[in-house]
C-alpha positions in Angstrom: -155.1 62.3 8.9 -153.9 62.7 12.2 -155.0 65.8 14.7 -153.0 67.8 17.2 -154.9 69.3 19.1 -153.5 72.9 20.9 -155.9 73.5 24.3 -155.6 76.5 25.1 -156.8 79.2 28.1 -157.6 81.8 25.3 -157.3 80.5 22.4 -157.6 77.1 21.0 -156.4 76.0 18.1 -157.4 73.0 16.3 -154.7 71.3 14.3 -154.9 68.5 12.1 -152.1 67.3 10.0 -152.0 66.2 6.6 -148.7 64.4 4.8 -148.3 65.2 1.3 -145.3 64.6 -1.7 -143.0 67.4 -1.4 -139.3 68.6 -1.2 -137.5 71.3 0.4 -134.2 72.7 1.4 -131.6 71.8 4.5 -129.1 74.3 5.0 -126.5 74.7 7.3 -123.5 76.9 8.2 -120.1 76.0 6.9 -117.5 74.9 9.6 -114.1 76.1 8.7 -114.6 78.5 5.9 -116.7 81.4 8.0 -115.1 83.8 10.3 -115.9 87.0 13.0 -116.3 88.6 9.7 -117.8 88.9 6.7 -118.0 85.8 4.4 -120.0 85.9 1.4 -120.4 85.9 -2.3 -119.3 82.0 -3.5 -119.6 81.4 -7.4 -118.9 78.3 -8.9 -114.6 77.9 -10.5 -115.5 74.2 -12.2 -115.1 71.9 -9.3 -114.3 74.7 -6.9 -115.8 77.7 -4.7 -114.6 81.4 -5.1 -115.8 83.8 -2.1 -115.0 87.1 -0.3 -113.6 87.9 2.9 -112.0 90.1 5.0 -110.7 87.9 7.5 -106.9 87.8 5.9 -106.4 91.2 7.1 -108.0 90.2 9.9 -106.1 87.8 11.5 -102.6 89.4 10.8 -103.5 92.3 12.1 -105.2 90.6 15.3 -107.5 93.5 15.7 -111.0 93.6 17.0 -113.3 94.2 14.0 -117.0 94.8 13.6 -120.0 96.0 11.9 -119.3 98.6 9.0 -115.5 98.9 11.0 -114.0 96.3 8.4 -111.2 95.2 6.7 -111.0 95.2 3.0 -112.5 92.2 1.4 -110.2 90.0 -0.6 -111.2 86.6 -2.9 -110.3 83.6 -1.8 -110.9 79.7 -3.6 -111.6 76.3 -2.1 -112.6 73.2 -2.6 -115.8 71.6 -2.0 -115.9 68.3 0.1 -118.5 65.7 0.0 -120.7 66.9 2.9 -120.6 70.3 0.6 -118.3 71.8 2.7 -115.4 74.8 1.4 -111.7 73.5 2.5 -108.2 73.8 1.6 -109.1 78.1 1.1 -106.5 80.2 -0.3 -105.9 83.9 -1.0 -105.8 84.3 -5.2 -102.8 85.4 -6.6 -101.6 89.1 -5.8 -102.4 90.2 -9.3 -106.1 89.9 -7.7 -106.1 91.0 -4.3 -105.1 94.7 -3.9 -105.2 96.8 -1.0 -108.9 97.4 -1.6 -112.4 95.2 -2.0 -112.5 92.6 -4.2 -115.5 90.6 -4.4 -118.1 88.7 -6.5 -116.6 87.0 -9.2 -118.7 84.8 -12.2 -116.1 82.7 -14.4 -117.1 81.8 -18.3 -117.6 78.2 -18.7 -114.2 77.4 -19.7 -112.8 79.4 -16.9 -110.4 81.5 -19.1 -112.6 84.4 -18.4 -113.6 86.3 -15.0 -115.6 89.2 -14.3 -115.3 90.6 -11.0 -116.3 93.5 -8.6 -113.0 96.1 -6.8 -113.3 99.3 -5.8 -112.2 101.9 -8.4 -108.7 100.9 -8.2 -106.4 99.9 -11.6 -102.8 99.8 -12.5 -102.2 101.7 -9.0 -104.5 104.7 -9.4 -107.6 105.1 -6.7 -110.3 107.3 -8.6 -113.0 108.9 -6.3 -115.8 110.7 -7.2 -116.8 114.1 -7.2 -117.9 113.5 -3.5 -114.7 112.0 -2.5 -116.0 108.4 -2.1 -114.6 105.5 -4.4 -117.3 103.3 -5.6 -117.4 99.9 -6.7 -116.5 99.0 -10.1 -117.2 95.9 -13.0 -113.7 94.6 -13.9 -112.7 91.7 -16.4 -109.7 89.8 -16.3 -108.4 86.9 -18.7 -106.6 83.8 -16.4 -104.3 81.9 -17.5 -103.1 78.0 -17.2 -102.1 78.2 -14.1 -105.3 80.3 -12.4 -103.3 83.8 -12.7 -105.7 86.5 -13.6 -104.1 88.5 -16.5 -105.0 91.8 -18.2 -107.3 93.5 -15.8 -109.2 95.8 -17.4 -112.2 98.3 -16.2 -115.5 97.4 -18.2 -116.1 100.3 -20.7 -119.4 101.7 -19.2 -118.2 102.2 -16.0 -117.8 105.4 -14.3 -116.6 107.0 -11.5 -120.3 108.6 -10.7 -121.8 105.8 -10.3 -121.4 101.7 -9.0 -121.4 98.8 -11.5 -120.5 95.1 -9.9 -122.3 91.4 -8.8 -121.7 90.2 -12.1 -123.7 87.4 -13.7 -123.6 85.5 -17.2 -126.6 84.0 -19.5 -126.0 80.2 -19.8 -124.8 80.8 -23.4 -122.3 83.5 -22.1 -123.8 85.9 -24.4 -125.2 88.5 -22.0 -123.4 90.1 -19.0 -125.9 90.9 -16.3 -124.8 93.3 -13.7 -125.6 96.0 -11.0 -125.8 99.5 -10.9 -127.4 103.1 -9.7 -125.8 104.7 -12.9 -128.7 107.2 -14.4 -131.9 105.5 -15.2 -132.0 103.7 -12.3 -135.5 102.9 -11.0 -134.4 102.1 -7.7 -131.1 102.4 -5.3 -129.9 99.9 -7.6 -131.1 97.7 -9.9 -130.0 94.8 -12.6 -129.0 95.7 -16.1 -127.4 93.5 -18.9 -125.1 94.4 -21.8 -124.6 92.1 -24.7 -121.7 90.6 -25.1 -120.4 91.1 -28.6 -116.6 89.7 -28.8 -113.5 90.8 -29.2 -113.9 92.8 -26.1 -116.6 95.0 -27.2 -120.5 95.5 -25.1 -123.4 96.6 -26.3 -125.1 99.5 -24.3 -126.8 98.5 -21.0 -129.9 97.9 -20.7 -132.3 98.2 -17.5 -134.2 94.9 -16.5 -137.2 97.0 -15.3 -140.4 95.8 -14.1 -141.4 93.4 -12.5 -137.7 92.5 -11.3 -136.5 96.1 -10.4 -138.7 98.3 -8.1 -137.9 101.2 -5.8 -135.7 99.2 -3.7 -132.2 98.0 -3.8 -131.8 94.5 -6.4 -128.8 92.9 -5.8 -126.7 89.7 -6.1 -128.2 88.3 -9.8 -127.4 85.2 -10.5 -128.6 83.3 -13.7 -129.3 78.9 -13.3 -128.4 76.7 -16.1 -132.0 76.2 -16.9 -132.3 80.0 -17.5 -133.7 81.1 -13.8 -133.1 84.7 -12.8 -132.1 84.8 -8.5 -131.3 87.7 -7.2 -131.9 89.4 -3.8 -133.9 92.8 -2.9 -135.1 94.6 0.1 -138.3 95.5 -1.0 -141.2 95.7 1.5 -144.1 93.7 -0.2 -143.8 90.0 1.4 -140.7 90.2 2.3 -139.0 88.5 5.5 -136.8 91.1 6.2 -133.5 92.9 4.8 -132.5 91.2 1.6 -134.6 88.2 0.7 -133.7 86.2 -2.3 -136.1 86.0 -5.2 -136.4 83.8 -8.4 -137.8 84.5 -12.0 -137.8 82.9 -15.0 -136.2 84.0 -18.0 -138.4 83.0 -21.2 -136.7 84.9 -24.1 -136.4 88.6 -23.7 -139.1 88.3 -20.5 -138.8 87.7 -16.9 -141.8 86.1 -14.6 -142.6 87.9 -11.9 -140.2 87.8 -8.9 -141.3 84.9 -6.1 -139.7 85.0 -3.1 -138.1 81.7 -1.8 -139.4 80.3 1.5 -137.7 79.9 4.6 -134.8 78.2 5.5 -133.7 80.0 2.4 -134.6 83.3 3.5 -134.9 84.4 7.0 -135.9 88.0 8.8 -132.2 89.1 8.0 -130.2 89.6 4.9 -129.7 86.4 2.3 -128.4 87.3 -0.4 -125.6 85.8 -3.4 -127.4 82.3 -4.0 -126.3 79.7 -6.9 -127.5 76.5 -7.6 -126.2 73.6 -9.8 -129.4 72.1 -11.0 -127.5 69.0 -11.5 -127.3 68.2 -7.9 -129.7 70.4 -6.3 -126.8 72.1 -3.9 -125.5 75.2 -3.8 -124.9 78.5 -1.5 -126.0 81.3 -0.2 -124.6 84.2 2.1 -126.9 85.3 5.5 -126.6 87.7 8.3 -129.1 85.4 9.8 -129.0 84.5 13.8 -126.8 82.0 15.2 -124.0 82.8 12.3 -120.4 82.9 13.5 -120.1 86.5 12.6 -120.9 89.0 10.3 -122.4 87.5 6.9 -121.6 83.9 6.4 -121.6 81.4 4.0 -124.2 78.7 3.9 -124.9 75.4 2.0 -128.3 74.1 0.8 -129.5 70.4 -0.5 -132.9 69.4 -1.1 -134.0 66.9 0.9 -135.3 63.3 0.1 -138.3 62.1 0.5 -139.6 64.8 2.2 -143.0 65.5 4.0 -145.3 68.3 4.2 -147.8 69.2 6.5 -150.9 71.5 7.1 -151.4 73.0 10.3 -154.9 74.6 10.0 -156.9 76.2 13.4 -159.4 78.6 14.7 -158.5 81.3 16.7 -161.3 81.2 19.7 -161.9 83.5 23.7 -161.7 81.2 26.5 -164.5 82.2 28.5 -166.8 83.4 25.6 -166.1 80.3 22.9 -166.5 82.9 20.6 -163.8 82.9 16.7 -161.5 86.2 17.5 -161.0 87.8 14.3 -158.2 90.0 13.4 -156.2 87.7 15.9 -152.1 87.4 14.4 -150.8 83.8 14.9 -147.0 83.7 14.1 -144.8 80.3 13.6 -141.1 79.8 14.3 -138.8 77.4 13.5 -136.6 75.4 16.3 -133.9 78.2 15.6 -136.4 81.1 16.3 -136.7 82.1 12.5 -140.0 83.6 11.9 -141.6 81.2 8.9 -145.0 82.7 8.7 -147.7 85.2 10.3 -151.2 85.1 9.4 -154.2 88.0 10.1 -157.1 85.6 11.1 -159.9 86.7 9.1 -163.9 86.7 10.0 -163.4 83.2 10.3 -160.5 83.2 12.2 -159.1 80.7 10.5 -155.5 80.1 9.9 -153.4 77.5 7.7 -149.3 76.7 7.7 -147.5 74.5 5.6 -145.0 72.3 7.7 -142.0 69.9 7.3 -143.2 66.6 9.3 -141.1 65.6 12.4 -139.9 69.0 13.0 -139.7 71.3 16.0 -141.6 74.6 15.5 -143.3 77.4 17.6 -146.3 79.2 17.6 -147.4 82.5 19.3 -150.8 83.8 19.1 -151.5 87.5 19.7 -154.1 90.3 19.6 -154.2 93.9 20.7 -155.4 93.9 24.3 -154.4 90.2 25.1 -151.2 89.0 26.5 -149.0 86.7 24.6 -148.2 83.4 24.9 -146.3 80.3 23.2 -145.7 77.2 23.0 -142.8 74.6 21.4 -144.4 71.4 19.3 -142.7 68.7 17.0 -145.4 68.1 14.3 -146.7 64.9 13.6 -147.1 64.1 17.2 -150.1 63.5 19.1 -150.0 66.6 21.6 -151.5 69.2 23.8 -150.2 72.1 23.5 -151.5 75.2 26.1 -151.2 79.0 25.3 -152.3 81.3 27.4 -153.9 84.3 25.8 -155.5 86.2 28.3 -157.3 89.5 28.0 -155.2 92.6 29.8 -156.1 96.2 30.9 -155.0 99.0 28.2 -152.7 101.0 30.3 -153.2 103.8 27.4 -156.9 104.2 28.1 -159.2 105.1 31.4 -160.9 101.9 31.9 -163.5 104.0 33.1 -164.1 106.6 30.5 -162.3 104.3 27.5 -160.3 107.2 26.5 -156.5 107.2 24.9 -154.2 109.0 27.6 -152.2 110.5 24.6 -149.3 111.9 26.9 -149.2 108.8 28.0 -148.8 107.2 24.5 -146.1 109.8 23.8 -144.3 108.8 26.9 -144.1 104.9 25.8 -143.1 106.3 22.7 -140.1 108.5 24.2 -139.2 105.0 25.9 -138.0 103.5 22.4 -134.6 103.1 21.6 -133.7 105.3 18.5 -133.5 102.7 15.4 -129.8 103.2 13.4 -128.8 102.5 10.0 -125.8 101.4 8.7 -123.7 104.4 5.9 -125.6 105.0 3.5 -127.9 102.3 3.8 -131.9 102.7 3.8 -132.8 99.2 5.0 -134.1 98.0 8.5 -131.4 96.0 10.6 -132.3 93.0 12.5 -131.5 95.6 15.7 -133.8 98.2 14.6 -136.7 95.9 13.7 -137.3 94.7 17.5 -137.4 98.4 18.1 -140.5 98.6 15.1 -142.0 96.1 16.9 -142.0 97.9 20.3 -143.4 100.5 18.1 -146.4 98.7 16.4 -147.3 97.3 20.3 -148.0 101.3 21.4 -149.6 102.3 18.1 -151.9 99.2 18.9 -152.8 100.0 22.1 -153.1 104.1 21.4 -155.8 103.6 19.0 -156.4 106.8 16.8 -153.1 107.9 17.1 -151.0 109.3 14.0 -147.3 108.6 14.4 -144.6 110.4 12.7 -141.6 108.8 11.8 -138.4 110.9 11.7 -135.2 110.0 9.7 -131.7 111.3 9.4 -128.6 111.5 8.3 -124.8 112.2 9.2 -123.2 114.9 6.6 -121.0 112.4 5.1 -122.4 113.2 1.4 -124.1 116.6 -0.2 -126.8 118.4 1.7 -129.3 117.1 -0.9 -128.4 113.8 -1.3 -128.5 112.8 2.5 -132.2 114.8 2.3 -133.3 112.1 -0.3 -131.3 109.6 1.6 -133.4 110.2 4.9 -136.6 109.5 3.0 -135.7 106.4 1.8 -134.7 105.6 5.4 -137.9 107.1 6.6 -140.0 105.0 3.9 -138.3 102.2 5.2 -139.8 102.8 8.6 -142.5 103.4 7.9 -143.2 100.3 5.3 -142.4 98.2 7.9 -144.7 99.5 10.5 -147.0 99.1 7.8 -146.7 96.1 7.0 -146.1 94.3 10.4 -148.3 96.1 12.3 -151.5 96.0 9.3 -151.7 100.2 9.4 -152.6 102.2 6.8 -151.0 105.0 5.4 -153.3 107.4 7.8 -151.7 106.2 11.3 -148.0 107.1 10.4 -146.1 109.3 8.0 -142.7 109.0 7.0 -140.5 112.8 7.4 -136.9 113.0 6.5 -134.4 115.8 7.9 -131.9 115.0 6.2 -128.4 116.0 8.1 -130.3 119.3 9.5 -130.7 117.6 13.5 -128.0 116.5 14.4 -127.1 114.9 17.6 -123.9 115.9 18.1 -121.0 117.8 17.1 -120.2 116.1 14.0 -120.9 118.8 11.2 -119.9 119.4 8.0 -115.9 119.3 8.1 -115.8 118.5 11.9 -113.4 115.3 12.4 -115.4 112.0 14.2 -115.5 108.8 14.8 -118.2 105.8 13.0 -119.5 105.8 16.8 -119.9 109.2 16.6 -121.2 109.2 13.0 -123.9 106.6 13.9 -125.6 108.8 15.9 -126.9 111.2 13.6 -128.1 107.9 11.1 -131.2 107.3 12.6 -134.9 107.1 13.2 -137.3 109.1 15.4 -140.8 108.6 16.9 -143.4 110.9 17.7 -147.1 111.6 17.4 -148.6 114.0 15.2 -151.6 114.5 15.9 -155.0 112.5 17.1 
């Protein structure tokens, strides 16, 4: 056992490192195959990689392209190099790409069959819905000897009213599993299944339901050899952020419940359409994780050789006093700044991470009331690492009387940047959580205070679906507050307004830009009451 020991002015933490049999996962972002754009959704074409991506249009166009402000998505295949790499990409045939998204595609074993998700677009006809927005349809398509996809056809229970796509198939190629908000829906969307009965005929679909769908958005299933369930969600319990990518395991008609895979896999942004070949222990996964080179990009995984683990366990203690600091938050980074973990000390004020050995990591400890510090470490060193916690003045409270200047709290408040949401989305973007946390700081510090958190909407969709819409978007806030911040549900309430405050001149009918759109797509702060 060897001990690092972390001196510190405020706190000291005393770590001591223990090597243990393990494995885990390198990843790393593919060289030539990502863009500016979005990259994403690879699924195994026998020795070769099919993905998405919009940078075709892209490039011959030589436009400036971001966010939502995209082109159309087309499928592209590659192969796969030794380091794991995607090269030699090429756009599919034309009887694939159309002028619209095409995207997520699963092959049968003997690639001779493909399922695939396009916007509701066949044999030349675009079909919107009775709001006037095309949606995203299941499609099959038989291909041929030479990799032409023939007889495109529209899967029988789709509908106009509602999304189906990210197909998936069971190892024996017997079930089709897919996504959808079609009624019966438990969440925005969740996974369902049809059997697949030959000679192109389905049986009705069927909802996964709990434990793998919840109130959130699934997404992205993908089903292992071995019979493993992955698919990605952005629900609030232990998640790192956005979608995080989950696995269960299938045993007959039943599913384990969800676990959520560790970091590098996930990170405090979206990761989302992961495979895996068993075989090898490789595969890929999409991320809008920092340091990408764009939008969502395309990265590999292999599981390391070999590999160590260690425990980095401490006690959170005041410099001057000696005294354990309960209630104390102690966060770890990796070398790329990806949160790993955050732990509430307890009484004890003890804390406990699980570490790769020889690796570069980060640690910041905080409390309401102290100033934070960090410090960089490689593990399995012999160091002394310094963080200076030291106990500041509340500049919410009289230091005389101890009472919460609530204008004051409302003024900080007022300070914070309005978070936004992407078109008819419901889930925190990395930009809007550094806002939350700005948030969480005040509600800290302005102890006793109830916080309201106010969502809306543009008008792009019926007056009582953008109300629903702004709750979920409200929920969202508030669930991450929540959860980052340890509140309970008495401190802040969630409140959507749906498209009734406005920002701007961008009504119902009234012509405007995404800019201007954007605007109104947002979340509010305020206090209630105290």
């Amino acid at each position: 056992m060897k001990k690092i020991t972390l001196i510190i002015l405020s706190l000291i933490f005393y770590t001591a490192m223990h090597s243990q049999e393990g494995f885990a996962y390198k990843v790393k972002n593919l060289d030539g195959v990502n863009s500016e754009l979005s990259d994403f959704g690879t699924s195994f074409y026998g020795d070769k990689i099919v993905f998405a991506s919009s940078k075709n249009m892209y490039r011959s166009n030589n436009k400036k392209w971001q966010g939502n402000n995209q082109p159309f998505l087309e499928l592209y295949v590659g192969d796969i190099n030794e380091q794991g790499e995607i090269v030699n990409e090429k756009l599919f045939q034309k009887s694939v790409n159309t002028k619209y998204h095409e995207s997520n595609a699963i092959f049968t074993k003997d690639l001779k069959t493909v399922y695939f998700s396009r916007n509701n677009y066949i044999n030349n006809v675009y079909t919107p819905d009775s709001r006037g927005i095309n949606l995203i349809q299941l499609y099959i398509a038989k291909v041929n000897k030479k990799g032409k996809w023939t007889h495109i056809k529209p899967m029988p229970f789709n509908s106009k009213e509602y999304e189906t796509g990210h197909p998936a198939l069971s190892p024996d190629e017997t079930k089709l599993y897919f996504i959808s908000d079609m009624p019966g829906s438990i969440g925005k969307t969740d996974i369902w299944f049809v059997d697949i009965l030959g000679n192109g005929k389905y049986g009705d679909p069927v909802n996964l339901g709990a434990p793998i769908n919840s109130m959130a958005k699934e997404m992205f299933p993908y089903i292992s050899e071995s019979g493993n369930l992955y698919f990605s969600s952005n629900r609030s319990e232990g998640g790192f952020g956005g979608l995080d990518i989950y696995k269960s395991i299938i045993e007959g008609d039943t599913f384990s419940t969800p676990t959520i895979l560790k970091a590098p896999l996930n990170s405090p942004s979206d990761d989302f359409s992961f495979i895996i070949s068993e075989a090898t222990e490789t595969g890929y996964f999409s991320s809008k994780r920092l340091g990408g080179k764009g939008d969502d990009d395309i990265y590999y995984f292999e599981r390391t050789e070999e590999d160590c683990f260690q425990m980095a366990e401490g006690i959170v203690r005041d410099k001057n006093s000696r005294k354990i600091i309960p209630g104390a938050t102690v966060i770890l980074f990796n070398a790329e700044g990806d949160e790993i973990e955050r732990q509430l000390v307890s009484f004890d004020a003890k804390f406990s991470f699980k570490i790769d050995c020889k690796s570069n990591y980060k640690v910041v400890g905080s409390k309401t009331n102290y100033s934070e510090d960090s410090k960089d470490f490689v593990s399995n060193a012999n160091l002394e690492l310094g963080l200076d916690l030291s106990l500041n003045e509340n500049p919410f409270v009289n230091q005389t009387t101890g009472i919460v200047n609530y204008d004051k709290c409302q003024g900080a408040l007022d300070l914070i940047n309005n978070i936004y949401f992407d078109l008819d989305e419901s889930y925190i973007r990395p930009d809007a959580a550094s806002e939350l946390d700005k948030v969480i700081r005040i509600m800290k510090r302005c102890k006793g205070i109830q916080v309201e958190a106010s969502s809306h909407t543009d008008t792009r969709a019926p007056r009582d679906y953008n109300q629903r819409l702004s709750q979920r978007r409200a929920q969202s806030t508030m669930n991450y507050i929540m959860r980052r911040g340890g509140f309970g549900s008495d401190r802040i309430r969630a409140v959507g307004y749906g498209e009734d405050q406005l920002k701007n001149k961008c009504s119902d009918g009234v012509r405007c830009t995404e800019a201007e759109h954007q605007v109104n797509r947002r979340s509010e702060f305020k206090i209630k009451h105290w």
